[in-house]
N, C-alpha and C positions, 0 to 999 in steps of 0.2 A: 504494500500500500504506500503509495507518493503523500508524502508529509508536505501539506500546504506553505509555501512561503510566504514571508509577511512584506509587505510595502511599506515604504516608509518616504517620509518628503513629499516632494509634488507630487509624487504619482498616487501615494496612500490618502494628501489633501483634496487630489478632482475624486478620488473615490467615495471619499467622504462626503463630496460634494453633492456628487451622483446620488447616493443614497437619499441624503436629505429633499431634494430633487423628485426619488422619486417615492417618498413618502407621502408628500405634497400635503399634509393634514396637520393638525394639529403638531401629532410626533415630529414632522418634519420642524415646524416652526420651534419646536423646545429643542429639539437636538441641538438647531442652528445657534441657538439661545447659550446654552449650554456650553457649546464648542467656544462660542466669544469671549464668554466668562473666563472658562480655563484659559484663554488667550492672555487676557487681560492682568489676569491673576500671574502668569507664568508665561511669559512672551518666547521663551525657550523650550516651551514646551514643543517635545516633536510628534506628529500627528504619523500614525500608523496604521496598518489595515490588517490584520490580522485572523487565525480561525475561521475564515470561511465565510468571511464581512464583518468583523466588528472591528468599528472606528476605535481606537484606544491612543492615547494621549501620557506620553510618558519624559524623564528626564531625569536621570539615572536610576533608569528605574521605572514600571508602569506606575501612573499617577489614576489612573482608571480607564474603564472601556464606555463605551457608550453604546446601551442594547436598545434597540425598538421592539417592542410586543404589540398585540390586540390595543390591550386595554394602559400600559403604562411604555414610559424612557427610560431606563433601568442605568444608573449610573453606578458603578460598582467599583468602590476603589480597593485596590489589590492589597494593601496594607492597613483597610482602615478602622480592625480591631486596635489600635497601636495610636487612633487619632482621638485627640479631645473634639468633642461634640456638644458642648454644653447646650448648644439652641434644638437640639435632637433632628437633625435634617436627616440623617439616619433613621431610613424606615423599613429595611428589607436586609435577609442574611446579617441577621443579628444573634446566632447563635453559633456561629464560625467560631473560630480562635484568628484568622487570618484577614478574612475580605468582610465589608461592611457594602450594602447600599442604597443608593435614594430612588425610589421609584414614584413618578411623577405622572398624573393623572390628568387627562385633559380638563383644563381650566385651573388647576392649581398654581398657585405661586408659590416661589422659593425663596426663602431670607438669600438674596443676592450676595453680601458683605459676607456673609456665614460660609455660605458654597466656597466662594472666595480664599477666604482663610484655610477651610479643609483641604482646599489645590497647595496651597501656598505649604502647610505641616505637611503634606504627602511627598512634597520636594523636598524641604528638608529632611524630612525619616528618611527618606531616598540616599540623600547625602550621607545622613549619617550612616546608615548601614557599610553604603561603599569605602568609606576612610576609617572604617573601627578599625582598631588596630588588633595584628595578633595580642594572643594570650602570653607573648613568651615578653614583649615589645611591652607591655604595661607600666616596668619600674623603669625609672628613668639610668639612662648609661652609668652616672659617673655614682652612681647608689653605690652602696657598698651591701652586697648582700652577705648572708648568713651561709656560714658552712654548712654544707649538704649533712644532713642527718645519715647515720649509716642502718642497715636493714637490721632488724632482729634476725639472729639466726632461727632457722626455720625449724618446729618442734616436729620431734620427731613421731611418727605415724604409729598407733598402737596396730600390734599385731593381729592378722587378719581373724577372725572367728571360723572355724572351720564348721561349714555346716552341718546339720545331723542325716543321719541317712533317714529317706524316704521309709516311712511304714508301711509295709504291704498291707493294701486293698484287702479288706474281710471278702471272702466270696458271697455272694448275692445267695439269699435264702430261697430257695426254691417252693413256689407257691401250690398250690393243688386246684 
């Protein structure tokens, strides 16, 4: 089976284009919505096409996807267990450990300044994740650490139990 590739750039931005295009409804109009904001919010964000059409919106990092259904725009951002929500725009896949998202119903509105901010913490967690530093890189160089501790010698193993022989089987009482 051929593993889909993803687009990215201009050619993943007229795809996204297209989509919205040919949504032509409501969804179209909130996507379009939606894609400005994270612009706005994150002018470095790079626009991608990914899985088989979904718009997704990343920089180091996915920052979220952007789904169309029936009845919602389903914005799902890939780390946003990990993100403060205090105005709860967070309304979907809230029992993840990993992705959070906001799904958007025609005619609703969305705290603008809010959405905003979640783009803005999903770039930075992005950041942070990529420059954490190893586990080994934590103390700084010119630290002076602690001598290595030496092993306890290893106790020695009690002797095996040898098991008991198998009791032979009573023979079966013969019925009439």
């Amino acid at each position: 089976m051929k593993k889909a590739e993803a687009t990215e750039g201009p050619a993943a931005s007229k795809l996204i284009d297209q989509r919205i295009a040919e949504l032509g409804d409501w969804r179209g109009k909130t996507l379009s919505r939606m894609r400005a904001l994270i612009k706005q919010a994150e002018p470095r964000a790079v626009e991608e096409w990914k899985w088989m059409g979904t718009p997704i919106w990343s920089y180091d990092g996915i920052i979220c996807t952007g789904e169309s259904y029936k009845e919602v725009v389903k914005l799902t951002f890939a780390k946003g267990a990990f993100l403060k929500d205090p105005t709860r725009l967070f309304n979907s896949s809230l029992e993840g450990n990993m992705r959070r998202a906001i799904d958007i119903r025609e005619g609703e509105k969305l705290d603008e300044a809010a959405f905003k901010t979640l783009v803005r913490e999903a770039v930075t967690l992005n950041g942070l994740r990529k420059a954490k530093p190893a586990k080994k890189a934590l103390a700084p160089k010119n630290a002076k650490t602690a001598p290595a501790k030496q092993a306890k010698p290893a106790k020695k193993a009690a002797p095996a139990k040898q098991a008991k022989p198998a009791k032979k089987a009573k023979p079966a009482k013969k019925t009439r």
